[in-house]
N, CA, C and O atoms as a GROMACS GRO file, in nm:
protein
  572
    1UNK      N    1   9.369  11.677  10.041
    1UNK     CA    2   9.502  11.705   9.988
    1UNK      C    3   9.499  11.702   9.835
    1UNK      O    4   9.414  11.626   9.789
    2UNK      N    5   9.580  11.776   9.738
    2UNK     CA    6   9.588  11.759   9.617
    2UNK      C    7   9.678  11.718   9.597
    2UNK      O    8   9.756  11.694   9.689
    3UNK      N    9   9.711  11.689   9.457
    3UNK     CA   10   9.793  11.565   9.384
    3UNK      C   11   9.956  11.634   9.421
    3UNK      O   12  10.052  11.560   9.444
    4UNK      N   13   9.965  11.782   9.422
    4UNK     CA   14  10.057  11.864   9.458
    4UNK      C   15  10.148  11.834   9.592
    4UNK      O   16  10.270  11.819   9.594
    5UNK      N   17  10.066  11.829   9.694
    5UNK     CA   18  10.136  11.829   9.792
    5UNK      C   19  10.162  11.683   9.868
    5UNK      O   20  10.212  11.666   9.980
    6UNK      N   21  10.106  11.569   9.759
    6UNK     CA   22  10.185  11.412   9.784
    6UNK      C   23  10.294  11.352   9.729
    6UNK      O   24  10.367  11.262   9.768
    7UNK      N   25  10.287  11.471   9.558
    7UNK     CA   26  10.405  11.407   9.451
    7UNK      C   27  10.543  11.464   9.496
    7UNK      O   28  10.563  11.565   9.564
    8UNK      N   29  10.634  11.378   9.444
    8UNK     CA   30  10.798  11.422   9.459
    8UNK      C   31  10.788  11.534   9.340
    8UNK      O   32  10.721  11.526   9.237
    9UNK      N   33  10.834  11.591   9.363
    9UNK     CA   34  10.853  11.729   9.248
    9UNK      C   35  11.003  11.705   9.207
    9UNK      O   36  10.999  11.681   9.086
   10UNK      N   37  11.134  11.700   9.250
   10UNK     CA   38  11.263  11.695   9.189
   10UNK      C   39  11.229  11.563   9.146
   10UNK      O   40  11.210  11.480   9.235
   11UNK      N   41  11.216  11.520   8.997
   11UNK     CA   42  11.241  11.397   8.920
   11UNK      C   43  11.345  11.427   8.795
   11UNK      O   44  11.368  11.532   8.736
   12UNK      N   45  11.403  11.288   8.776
   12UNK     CA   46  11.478  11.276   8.652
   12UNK      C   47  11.434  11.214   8.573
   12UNK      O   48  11.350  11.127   8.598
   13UNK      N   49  11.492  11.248   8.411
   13UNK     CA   50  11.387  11.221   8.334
   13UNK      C   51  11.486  11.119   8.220
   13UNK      O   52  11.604  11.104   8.250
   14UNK      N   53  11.445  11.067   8.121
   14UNK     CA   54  11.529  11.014   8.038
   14UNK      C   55  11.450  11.074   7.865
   14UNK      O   56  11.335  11.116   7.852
   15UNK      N   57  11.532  11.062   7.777
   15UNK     CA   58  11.492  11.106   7.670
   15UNK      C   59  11.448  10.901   7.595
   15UNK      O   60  11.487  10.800   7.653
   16UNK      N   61  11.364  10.902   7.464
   16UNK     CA   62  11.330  10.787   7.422
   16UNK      C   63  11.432  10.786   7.317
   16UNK      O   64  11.389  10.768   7.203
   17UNK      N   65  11.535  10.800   7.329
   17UNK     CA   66  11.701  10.765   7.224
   17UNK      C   67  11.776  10.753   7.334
   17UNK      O   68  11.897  10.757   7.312
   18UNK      N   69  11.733  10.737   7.480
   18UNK     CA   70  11.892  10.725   7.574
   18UNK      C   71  11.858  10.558   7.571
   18UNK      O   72  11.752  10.509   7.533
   19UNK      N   73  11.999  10.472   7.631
   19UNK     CA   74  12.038  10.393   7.627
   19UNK      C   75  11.905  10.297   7.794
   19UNK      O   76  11.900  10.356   7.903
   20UNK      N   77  11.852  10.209   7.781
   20UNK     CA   78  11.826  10.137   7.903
   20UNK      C   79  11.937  10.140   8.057
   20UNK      O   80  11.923  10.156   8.178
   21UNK      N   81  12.030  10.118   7.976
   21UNK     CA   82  12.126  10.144   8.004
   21UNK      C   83  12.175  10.254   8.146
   21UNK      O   84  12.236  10.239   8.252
   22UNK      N   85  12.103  10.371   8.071
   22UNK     CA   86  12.133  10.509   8.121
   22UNK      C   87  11.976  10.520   8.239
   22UNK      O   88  11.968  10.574   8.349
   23UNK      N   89  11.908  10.471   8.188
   23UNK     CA   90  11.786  10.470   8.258
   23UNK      C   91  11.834  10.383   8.404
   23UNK      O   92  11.803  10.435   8.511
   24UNK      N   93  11.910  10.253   8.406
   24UNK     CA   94  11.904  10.162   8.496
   24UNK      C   95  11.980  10.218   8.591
   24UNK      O   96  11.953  10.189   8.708
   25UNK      N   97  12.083  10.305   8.565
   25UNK     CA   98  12.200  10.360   8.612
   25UNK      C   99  12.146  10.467   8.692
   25UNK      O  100  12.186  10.486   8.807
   26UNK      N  101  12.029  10.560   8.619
   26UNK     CA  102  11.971  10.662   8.716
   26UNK      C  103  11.859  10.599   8.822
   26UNK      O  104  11.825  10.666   8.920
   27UNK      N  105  11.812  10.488   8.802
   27UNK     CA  106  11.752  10.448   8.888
   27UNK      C  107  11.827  10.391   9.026
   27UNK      O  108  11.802  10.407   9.146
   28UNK      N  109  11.904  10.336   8.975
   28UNK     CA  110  12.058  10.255   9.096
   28UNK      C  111  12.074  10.446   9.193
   28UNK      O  112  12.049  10.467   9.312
   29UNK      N  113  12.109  10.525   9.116
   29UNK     CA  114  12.189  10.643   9.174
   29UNK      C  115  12.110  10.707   9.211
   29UNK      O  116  12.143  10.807   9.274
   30UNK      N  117  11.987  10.682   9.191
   30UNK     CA  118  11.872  10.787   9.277
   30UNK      C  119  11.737  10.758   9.346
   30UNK      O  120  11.638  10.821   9.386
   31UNK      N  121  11.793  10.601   9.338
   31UNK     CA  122  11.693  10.511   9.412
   31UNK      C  123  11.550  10.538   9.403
   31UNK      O  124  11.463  10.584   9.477
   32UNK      N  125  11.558  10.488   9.271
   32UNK     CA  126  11.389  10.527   9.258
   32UNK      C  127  11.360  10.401   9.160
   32UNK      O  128  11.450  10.325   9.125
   33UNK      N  129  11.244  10.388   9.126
   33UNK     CA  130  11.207  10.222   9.040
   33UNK      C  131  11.116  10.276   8.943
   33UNK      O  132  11.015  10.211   8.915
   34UNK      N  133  11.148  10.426   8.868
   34UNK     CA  134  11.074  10.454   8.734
   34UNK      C  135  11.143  10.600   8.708
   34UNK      O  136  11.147  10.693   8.788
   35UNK      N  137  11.189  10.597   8.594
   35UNK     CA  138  11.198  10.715   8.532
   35UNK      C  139  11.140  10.747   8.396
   35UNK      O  140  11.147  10.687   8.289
   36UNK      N  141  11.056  10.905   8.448
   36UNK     CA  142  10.968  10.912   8.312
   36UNK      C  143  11.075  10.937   8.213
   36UNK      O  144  11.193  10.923   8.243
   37UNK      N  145  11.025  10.983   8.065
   37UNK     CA  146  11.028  10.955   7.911
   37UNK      C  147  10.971  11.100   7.860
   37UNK      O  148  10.854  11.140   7.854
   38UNK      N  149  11.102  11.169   7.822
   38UNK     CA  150  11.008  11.333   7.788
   38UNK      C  151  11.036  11.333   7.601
   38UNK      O  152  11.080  11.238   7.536
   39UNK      N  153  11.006  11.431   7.562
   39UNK     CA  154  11.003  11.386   7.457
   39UNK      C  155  11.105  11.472   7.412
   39UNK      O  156  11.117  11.444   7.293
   40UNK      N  157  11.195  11.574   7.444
   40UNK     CA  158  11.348  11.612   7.391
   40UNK      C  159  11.357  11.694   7.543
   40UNK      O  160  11.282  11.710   7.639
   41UNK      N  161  11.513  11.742   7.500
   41UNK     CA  162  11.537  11.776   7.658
   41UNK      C  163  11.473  11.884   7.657
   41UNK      O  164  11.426  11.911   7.546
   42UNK      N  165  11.440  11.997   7.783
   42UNK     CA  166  11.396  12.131   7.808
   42UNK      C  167  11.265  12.112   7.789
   42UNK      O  168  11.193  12.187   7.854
   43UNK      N  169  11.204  12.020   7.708
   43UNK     CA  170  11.020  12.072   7.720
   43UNK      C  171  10.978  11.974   7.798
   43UNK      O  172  10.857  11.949   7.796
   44UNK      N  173  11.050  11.910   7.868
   44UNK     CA  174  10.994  11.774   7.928
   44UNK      C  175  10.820  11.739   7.950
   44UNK      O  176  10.741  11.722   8.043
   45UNK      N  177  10.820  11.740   7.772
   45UNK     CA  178  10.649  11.692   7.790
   45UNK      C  179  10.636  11.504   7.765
   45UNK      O  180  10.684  11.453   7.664
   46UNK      N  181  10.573  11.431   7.859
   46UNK     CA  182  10.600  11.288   7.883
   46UNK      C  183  10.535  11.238   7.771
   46UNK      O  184  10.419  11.251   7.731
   47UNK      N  185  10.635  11.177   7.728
   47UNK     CA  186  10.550  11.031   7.584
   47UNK      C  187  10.566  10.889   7.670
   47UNK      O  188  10.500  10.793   7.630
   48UNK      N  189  10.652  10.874   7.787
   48UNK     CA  190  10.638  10.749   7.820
   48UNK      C  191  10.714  10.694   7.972
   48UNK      O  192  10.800  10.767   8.022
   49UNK      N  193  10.682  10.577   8.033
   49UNK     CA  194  10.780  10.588   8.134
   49UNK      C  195  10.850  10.454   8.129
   49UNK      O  196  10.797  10.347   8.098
   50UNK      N  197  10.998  10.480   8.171
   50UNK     CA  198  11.042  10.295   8.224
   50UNK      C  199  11.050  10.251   8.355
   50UNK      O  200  11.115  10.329   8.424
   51UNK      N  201  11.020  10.180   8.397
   51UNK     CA  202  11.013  10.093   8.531
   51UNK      C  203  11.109  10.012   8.574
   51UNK      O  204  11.180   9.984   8.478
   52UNK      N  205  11.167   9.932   8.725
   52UNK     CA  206  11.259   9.873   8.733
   52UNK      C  207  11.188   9.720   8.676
   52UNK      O  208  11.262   9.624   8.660
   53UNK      N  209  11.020   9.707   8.646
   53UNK     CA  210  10.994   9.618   8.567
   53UNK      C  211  11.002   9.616   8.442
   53UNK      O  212  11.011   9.505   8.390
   54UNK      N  213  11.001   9.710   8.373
   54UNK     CA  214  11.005   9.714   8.216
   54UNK      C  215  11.141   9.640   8.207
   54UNK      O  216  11.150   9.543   8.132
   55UNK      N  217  11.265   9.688   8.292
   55UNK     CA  218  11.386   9.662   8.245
   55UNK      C  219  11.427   9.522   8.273
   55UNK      O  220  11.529   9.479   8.218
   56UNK      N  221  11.337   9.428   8.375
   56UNK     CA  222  11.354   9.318   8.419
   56UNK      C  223  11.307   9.186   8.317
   56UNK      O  224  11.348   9.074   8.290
   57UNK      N  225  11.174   9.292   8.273
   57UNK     CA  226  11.091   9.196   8.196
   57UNK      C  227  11.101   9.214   8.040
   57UNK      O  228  11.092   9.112   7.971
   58UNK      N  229  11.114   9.295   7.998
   58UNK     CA  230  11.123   9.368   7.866
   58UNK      C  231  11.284   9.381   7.807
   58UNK      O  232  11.292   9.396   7.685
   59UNK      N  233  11.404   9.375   7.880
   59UNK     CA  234  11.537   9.336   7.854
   59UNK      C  235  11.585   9.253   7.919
   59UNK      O  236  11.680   9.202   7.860
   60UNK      N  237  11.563   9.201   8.037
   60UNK     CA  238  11.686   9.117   8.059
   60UNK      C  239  11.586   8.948   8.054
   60UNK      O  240  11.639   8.841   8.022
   61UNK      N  241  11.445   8.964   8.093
   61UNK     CA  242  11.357   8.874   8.044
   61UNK      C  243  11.391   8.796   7.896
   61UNK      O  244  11.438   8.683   7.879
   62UNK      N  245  11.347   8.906   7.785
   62UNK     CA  246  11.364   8.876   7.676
   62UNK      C  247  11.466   8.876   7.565
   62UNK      O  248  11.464   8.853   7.444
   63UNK      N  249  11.585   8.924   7.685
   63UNK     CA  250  11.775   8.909   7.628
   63UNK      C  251  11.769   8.997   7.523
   63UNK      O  252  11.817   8.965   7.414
   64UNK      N  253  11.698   9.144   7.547
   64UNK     CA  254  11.701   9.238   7.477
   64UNK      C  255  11.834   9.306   7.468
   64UNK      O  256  11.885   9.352   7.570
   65UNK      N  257  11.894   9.313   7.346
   65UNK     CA  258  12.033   9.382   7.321
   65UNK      C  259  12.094   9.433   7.449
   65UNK      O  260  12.117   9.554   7.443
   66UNK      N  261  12.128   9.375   7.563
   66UNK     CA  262  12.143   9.448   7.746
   66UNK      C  263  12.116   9.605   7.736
   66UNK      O  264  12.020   9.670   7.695
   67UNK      N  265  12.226   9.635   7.783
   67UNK     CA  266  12.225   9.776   7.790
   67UNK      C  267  12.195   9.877   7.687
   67UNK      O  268  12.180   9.998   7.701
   68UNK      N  269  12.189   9.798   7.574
   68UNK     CA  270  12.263   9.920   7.482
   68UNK      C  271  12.135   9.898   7.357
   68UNK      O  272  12.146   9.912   7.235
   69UNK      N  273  12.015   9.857   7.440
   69UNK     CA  274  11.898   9.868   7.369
   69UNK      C  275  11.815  10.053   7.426
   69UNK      O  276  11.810  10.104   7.537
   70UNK      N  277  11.778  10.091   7.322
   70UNK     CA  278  11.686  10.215   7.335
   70UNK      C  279  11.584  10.206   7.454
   70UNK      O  280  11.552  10.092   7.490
   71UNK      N  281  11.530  10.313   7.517
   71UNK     CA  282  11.474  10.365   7.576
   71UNK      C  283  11.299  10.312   7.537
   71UNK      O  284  11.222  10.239   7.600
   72UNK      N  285  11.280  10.400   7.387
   72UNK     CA  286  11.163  10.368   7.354
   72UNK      C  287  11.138  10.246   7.310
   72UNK      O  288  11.022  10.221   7.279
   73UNK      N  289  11.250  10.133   7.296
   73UNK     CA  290  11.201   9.976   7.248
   73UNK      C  291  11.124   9.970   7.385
   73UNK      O  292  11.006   9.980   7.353
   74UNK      N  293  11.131   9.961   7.494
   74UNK     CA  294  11.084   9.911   7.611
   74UNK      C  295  11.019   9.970   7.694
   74UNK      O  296  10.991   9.912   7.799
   75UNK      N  297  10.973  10.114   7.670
   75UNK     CA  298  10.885  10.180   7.774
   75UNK      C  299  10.778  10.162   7.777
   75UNK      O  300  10.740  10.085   7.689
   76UNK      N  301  10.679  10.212   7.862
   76UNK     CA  302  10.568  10.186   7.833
   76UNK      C  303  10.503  10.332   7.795
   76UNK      O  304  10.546  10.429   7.857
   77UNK      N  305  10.415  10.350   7.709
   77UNK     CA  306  10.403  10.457   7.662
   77UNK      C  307  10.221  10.514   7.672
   77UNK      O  308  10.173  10.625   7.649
   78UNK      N  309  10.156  10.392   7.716
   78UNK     CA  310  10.037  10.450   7.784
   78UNK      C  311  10.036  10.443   7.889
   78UNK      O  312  10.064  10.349   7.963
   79UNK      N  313   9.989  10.587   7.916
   79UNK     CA  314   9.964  10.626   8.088
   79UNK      C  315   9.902  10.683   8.165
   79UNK      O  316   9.851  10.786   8.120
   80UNK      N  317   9.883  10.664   8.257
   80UNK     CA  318   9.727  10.717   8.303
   80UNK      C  319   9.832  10.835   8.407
   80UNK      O  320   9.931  10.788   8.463
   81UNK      N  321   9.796  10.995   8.424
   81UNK     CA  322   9.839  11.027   8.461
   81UNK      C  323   9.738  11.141   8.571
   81UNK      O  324   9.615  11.143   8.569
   82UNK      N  325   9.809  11.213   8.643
   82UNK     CA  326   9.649  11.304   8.708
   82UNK      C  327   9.762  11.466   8.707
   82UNK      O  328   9.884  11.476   8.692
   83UNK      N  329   9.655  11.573   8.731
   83UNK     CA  330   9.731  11.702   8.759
   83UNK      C  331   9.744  11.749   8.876
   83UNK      O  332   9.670  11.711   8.967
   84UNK      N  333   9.850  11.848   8.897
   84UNK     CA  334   9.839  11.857   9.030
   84UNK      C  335   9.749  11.885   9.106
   84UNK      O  336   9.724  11.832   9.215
   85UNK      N  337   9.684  11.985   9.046
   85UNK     CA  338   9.564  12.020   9.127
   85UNK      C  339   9.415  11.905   9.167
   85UNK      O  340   9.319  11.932   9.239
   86UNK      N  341   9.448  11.762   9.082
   86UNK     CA  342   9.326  11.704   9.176
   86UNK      C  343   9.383  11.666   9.285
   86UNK      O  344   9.500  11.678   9.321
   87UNK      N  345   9.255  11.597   9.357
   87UNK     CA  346   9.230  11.599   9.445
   87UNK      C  347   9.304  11.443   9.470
   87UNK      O  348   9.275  11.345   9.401
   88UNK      N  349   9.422  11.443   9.599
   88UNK     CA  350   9.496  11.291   9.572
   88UNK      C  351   9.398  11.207   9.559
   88UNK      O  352   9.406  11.152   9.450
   89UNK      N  353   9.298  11.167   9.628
   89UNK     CA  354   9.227  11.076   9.632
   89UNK      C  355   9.205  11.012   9.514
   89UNK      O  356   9.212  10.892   9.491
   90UNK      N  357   9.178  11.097   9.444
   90UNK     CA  358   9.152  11.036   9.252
   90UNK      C  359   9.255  10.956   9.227
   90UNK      O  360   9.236  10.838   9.196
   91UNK      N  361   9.405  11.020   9.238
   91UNK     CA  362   9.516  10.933   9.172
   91UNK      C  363   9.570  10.833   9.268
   91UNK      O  364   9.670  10.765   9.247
   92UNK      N  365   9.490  10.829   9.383
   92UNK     CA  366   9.487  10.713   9.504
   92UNK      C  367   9.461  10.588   9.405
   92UNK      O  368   9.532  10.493   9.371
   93UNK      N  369   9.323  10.630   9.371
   93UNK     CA  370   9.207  10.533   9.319
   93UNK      C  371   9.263  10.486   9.174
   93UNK      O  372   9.237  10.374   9.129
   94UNK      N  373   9.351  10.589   9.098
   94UNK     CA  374   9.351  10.552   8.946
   94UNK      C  375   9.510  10.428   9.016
   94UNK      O  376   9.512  10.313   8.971
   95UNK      N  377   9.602  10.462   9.099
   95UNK     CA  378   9.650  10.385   9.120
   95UNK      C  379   9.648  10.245   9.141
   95UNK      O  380   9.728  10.164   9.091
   96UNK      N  381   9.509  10.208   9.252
   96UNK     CA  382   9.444  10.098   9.279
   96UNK      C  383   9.375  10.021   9.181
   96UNK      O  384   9.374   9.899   9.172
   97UNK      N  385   9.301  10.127   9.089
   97UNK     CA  386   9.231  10.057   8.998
   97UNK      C  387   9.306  10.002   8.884
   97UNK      O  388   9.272   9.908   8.814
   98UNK      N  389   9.416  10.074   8.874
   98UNK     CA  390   9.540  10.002   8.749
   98UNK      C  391   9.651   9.925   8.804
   98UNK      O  392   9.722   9.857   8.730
   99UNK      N  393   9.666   9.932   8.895
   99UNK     CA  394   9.786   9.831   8.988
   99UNK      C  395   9.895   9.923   8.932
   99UNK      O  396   9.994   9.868   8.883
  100UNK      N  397   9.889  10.070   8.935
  100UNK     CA  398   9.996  10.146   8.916
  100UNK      C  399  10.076  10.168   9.072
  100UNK      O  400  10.025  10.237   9.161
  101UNK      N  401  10.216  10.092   9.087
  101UNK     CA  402  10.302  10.157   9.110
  101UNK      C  403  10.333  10.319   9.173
  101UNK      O  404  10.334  10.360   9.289
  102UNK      N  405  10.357  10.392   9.039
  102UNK     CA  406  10.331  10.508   9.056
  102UNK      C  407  10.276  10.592   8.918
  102UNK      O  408  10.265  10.561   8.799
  103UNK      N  409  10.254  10.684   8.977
  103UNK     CA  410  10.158  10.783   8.872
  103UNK      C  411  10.245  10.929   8.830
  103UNK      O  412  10.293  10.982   8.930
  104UNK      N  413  10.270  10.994   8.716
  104UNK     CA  414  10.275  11.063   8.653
  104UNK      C  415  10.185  11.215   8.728
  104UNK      O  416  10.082  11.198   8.794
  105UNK      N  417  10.239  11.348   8.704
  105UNK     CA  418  10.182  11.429   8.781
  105UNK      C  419  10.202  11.543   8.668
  105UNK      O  420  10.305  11.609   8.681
  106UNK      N  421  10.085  11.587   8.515
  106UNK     CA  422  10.146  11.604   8.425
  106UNK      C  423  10.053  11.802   8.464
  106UNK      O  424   9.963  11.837   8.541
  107UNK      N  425  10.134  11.870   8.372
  107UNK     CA  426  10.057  12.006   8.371
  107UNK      C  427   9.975  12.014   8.240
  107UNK      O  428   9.978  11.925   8.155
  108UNK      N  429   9.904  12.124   8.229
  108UNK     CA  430   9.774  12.137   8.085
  108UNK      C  431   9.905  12.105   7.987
  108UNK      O  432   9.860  12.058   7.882
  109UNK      N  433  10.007  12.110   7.984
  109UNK     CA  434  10.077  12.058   7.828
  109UNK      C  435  10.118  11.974   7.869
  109UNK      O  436  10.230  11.980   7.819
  110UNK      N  437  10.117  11.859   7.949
  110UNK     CA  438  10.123  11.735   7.956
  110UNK      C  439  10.290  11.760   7.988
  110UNK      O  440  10.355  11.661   7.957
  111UNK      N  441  10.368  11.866   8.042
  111UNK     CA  442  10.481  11.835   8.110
  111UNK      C  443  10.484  11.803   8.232
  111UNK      O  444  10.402  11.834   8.318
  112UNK      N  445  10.640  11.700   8.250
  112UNK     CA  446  10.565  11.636   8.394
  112UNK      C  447  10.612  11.726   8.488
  112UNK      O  448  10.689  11.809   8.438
  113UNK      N  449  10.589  11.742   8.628
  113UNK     CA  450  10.607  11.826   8.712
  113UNK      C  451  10.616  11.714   8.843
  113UNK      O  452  10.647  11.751   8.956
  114UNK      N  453  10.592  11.613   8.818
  114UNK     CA  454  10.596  11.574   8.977
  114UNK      C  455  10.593  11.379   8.951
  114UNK      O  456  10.575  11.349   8.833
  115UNK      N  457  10.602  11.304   9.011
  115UNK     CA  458  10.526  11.164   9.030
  115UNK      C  459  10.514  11.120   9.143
  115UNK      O  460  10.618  11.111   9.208
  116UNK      N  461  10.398  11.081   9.200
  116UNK     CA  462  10.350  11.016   9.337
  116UNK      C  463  10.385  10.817   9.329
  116UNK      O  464  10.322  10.735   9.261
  117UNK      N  465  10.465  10.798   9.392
  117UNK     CA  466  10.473  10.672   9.457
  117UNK      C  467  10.441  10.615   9.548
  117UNK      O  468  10.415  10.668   9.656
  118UNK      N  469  10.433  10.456   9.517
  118UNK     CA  470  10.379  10.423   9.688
  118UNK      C  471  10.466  10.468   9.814
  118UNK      O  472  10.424  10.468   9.929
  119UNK      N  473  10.545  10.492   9.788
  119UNK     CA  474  10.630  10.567   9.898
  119UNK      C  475  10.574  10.728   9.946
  119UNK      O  476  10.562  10.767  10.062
  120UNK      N  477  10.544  10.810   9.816
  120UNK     CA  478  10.512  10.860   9.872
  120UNK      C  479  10.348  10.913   9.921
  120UNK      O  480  10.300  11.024   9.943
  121UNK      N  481  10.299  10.787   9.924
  121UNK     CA  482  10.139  10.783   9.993
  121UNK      C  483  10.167  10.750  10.085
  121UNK      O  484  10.074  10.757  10.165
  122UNK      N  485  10.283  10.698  10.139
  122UNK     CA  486  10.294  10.637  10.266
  122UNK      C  487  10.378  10.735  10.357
  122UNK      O  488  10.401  10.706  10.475
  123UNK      N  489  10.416  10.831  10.308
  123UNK     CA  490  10.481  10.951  10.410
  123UNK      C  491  10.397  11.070  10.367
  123UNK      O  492  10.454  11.175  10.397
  124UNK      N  493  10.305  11.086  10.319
  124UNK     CA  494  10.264  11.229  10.278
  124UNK      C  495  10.111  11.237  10.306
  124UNK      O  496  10.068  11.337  10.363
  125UNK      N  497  10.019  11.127  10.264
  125UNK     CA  498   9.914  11.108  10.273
  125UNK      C  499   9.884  11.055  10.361
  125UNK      O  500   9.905  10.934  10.367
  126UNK      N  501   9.792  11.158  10.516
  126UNK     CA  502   9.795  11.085  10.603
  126UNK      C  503   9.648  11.021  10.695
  126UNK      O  504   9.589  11.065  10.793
  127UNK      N  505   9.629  10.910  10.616
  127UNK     CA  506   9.495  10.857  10.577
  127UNK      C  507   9.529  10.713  10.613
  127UNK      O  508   9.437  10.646  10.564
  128UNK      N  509   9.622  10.624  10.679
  128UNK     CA  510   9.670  10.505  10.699
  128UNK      C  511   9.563  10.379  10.646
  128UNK      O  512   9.598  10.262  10.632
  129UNK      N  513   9.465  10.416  10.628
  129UNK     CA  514   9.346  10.319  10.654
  129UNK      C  515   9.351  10.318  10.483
  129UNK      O  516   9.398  10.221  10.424
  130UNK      N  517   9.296  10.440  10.409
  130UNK     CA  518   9.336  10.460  10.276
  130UNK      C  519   9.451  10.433  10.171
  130UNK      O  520   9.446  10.432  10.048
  131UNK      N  521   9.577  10.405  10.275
  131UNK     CA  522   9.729  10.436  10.211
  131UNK      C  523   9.730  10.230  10.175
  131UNK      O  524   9.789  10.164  10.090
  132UNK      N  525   9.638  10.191  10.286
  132UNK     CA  526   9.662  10.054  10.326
  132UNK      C  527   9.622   9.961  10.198
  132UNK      O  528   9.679   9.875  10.130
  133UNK      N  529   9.474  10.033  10.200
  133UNK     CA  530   9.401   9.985  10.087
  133UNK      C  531   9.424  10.039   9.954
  133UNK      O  532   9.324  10.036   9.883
  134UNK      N  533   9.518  10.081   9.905
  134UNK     CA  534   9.592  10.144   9.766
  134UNK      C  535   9.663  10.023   9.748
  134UNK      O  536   9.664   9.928   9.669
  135UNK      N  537   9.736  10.071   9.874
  135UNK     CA  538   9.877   9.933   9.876
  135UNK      C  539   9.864   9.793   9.814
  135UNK      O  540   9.929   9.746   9.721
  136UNK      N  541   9.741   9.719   9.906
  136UNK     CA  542   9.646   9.659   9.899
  136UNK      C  543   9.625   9.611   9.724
  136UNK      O  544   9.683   9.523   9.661
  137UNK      N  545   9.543   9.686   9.688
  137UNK     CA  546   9.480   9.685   9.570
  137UNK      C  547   9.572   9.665   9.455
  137UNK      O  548   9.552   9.587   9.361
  138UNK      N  549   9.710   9.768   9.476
  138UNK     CA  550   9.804   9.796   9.338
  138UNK      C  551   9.880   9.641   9.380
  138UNK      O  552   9.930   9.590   9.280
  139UNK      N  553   9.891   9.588   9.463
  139UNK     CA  554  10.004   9.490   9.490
  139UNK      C  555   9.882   9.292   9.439
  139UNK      O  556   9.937   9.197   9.383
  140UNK      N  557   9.759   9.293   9.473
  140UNK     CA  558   9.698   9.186   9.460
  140UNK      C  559   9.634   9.191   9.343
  140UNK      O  560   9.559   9.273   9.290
  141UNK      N  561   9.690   9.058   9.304
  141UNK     CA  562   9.593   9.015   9.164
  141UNK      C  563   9.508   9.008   9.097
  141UNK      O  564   9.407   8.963   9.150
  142UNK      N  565   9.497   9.042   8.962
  142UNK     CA  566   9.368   9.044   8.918
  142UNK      C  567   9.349   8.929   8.846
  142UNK      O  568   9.447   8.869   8.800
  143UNK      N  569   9.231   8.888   8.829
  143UNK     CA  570   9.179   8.764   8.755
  143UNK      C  571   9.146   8.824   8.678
  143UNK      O  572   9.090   8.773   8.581
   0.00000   0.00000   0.00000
């Protein structure tokens, strides 16, 4: 399978001047636990993403201005991302090997087009034995 036919393709995106705020709100309304970070509207090429951890740990952790702190104070802005065309298995592995959550699904100009979650390795990729040991890996500790 390629990276194509595991990632969600309809994603929402946030700009790095919207409010945390606005980020937490699209996550609540579209039930998802990351929205990428494009870098103005229409070219949606990714500089970064926020997480329902960034916002746990990075504002309400560290009593960051609540809501009405920026986007880019708190994202994370390195990211390991894969294209559609590899092969899932790779962004299986880059998942496991980084305790990523989820992964970024970027095109040759680095716009995003898609992101694979553990959710969706677990309805799309159908490898149970593989999906187990991702799971596995991204969820247990590293020393």
């Amino acid at each position: 399978m390629k990276c194509e036919e595991v990632m969600t393709k309809n994603i929402v995106c946030c700009l790095p001047d919207d409010s945390v705020m606005k980020a937490a709100q699209l996550m609540r309304d579209s039930d998802i636990g990351s929205v990428p970070i494009v870098e103005e509207d229409g070219n949606r090429i990714l500089v970064g993403i926020i997480t329902d951890r960034d916002l746990a740990i990075r504002v309400v952790g560290e009593g960051c201005k609540n809501g009405a702190a920026k986007i880019k104070e708190v994202m994370t802005k390195k990211m390991i991302t894969c294209r559609p065309m590899d092969d899932a298995r790779r962004a299986l592995d880059l998942m496991a090997d980084n305790q990523l959550r989820r992964i970024p699904v970027v095109d040759n100009d680095n716009r995003i087009i898609g992101i694979i979650a553990q959710a969706d390795v677990a309805m799309r990729y159908h490898q149970p034995y593989k999906t187990a040991e991702v799971v596995k890996d991204i969820s247990e500790p590293k020393n």
